[in-house]
N, C-alpha and C positions, 0 to 999 in steps of 0.2 A: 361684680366681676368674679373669675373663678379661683374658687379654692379647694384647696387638698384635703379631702378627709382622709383619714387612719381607721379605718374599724378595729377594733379584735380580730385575731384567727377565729379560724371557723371549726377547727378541729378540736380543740378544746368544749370547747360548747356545744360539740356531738356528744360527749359525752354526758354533759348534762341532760342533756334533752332524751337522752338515751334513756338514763337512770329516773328520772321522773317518767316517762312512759313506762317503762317495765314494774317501775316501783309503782305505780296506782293503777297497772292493766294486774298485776297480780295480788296487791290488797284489796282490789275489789272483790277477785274471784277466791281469795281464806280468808281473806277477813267479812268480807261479804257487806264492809263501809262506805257507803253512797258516798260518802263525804271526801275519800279518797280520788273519787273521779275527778278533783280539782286539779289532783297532778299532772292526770292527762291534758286537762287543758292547758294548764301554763305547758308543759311540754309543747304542746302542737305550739301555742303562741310562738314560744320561742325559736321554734322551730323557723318559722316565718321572715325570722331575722337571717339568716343565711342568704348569700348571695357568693355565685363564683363569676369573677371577674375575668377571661380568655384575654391570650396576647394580643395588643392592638385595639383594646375596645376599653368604657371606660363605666360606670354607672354614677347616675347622677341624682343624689339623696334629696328629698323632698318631705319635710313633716310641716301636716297641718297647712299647705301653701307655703311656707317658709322653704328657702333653698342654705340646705346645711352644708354641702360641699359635692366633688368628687373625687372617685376613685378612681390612678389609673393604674396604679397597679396590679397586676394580675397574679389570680390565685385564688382562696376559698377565705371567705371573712365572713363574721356576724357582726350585724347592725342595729340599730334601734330597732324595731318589730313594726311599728308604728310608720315606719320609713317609706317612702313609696320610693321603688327604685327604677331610674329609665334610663336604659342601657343605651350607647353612642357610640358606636364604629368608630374607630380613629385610622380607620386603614385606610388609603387609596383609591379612591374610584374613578374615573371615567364616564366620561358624559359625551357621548359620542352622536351630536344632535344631526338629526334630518336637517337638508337643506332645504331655506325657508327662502321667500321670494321680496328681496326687497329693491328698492333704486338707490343706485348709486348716488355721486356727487352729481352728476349732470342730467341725471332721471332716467339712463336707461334700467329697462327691469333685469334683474339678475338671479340667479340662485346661488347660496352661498351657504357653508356650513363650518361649523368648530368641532374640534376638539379636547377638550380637557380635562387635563388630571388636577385634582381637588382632594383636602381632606380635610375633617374637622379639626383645629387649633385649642378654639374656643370652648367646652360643652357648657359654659352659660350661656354662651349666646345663641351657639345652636339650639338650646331646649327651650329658652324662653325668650330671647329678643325679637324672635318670625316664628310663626306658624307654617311646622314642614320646611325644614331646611333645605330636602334635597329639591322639593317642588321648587324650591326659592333660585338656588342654586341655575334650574333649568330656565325656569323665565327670565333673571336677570343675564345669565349667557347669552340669550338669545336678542336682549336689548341691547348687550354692548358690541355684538354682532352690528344689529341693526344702524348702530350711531356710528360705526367703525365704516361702514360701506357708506354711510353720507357723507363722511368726509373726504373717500379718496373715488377718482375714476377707475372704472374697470380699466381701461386701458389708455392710453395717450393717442387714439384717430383721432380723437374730438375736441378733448383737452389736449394741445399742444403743451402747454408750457408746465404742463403735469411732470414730474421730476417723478415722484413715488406712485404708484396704481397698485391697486387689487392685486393684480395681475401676477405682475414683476417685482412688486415690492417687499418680499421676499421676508427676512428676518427683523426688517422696520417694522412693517405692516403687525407683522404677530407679536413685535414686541409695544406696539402702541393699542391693540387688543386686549394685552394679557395684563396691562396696567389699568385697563377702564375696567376688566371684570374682577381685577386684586381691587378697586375702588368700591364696585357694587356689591362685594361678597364682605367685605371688613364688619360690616353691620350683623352679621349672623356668623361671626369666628371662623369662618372658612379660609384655608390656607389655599392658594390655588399655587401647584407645581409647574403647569404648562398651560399654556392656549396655544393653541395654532387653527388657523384657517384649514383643513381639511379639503371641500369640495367648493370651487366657484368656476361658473358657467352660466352666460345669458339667457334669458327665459324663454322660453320654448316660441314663444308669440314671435321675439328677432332674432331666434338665433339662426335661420337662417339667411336672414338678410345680414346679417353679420358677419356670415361665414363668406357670404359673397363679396362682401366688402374687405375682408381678409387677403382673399384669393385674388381681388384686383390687387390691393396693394403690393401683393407679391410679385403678380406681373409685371406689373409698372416697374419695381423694383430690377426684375431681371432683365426687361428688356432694356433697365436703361444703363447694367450690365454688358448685353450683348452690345449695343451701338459705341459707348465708352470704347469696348474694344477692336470691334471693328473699323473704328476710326483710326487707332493703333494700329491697326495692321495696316490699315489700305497707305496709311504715312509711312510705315516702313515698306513695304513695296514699291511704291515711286520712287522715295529716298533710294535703297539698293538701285532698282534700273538705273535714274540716273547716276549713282554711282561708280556702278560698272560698264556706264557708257552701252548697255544692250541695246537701249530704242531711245527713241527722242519723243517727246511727246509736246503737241501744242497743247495750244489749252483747252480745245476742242476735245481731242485724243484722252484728256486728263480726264476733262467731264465724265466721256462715256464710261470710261477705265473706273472712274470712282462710283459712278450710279451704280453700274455690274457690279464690281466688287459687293457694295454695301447691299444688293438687293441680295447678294449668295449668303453672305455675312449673317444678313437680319433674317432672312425670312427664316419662316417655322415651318417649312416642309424643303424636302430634299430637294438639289437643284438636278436638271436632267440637262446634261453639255449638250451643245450644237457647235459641233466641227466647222467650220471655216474653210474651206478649200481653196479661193480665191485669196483675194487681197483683205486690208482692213475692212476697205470702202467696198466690198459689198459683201 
């Protein structure tokens, strides 16, 4: 699991390292003692030890394969020399995946894409529990993308009794997404801030028999608008005549009165009047 290291400042041990290089880069050249060259070494060595640690980022100490801790603090420290150190973003990123092609609940093929912000928790888990966290990070979004689209319909034509979809399903959907990919990233310390579904749209092969299917149901829809209404009216127009006693009408007279009516009503292009000049009956 992860833990805290504390180095030394690093400021302090500038100057050491200072005073050991200057001190054996200049008793070699008066005193002219090979032997003095040792200081320059431990200097460089120690030099080694130094590491600055930037806001939001964190380094993670390594001796010998052993994991000896990290550091999130930021600022200038020295460390073991011997250290190996590997440095871990703790900031923020964004994985703003391409939309990949999978099927839905009922097999039609879809394209579908996430969005998510993520950032490292963990740095033991991210350095050593997966190889490449962020590669990790990418495949696993994209599987629970993939298991997230088997469980729901694109849409409710096919599935009737579909309550949630793709689609429509709005802040369920991304919140039943962003818990399978909080479940597949916990293994490599990833903290995930957001998921959301980004881009989804049928695959090029139906989408346009899709579209056409769309476009009926809307008509259907409307015309059965139009007629719902026009039945409204054509009842209130009888209702008022007889009413106010203008005409009488059999039930012949009704017929015709209602067919006209409902064919001005219904139809989908303009009606052109024909005057009457005579009587009803011709």
């Amino acid at each position: 699991m992860e833990k805290n290291s504390s180095p030394a400042s690093g400021y302090g041990m500038v100057l050491v390292v200072f005073l050991l290089l200057v001190g054996g880069i200049l008793g070699l050249i008066m005193l002219k003692n090979p032997w003095l060259l040792g200081l320059v070494v431990v200097g460089i060595f120690l030099a080694m030890g130094f590491v600055v640690v930037n806001p939001n980022q964190s380094a993670v100490f390594i001796l010998f394969g052993k994991y000896m801790g990290t550091i999130k603090t930021n600022g200038f420290f020295w460390a073991n020399p011997f250290y190996v150190k590997k440095k871990i973003s703790l900031r923020a990123r964004n994985f703003n995946s391409e939309p990949i092609k999978v099927n839905d609940k009922i097999g039609n093929p879809i394209m579908i894409g996430v969005v998510l912000v993520w950032r490292v928790s963990d740095t033991f888990k991210a350095a050593f529990a997966v190889d490449q966290f962020e590669h990790f990070v990418v495949v696993q979004s994209e599987a629970a993308l993939r298991k997230l689209a088997g469980i729901y319909p694109y849409d409710n034509f096919e599935d009737h009794d579909a309550v949630i979809t793709l689609r429509s399903g709005g802040e369920e959907v991304n919140s039943e997404l962003e818990r399978e990919i909080i479940e597949r990233l916990q293994i490599a310390g990833i903290e995930v801030i957001e998921a959301r579904i980004n881009y989804i749209a049928y695959a090029q092969e139906i989408a346009q028999a899709m579209l056409k299917r769309q476009q009926a149901t809307a008509i259907v829809a409307a015309r059965f608008k139009i007629v719902e209404g026009a039945v409204s009216m054509v009842d209130m127009a009888l209702t008022q005549l007889a009413k106010k006693e203008i005409i009488d009408f059999d039930d012949d007279k009704k017929a015709t009165m209602i067919s006209n009516l409902m064919v001005v009503l219904c139809g989908d292009k303009d009606v052109s009047p024909i005057v009457n000049t005579g009587t009803l009956h011709q």
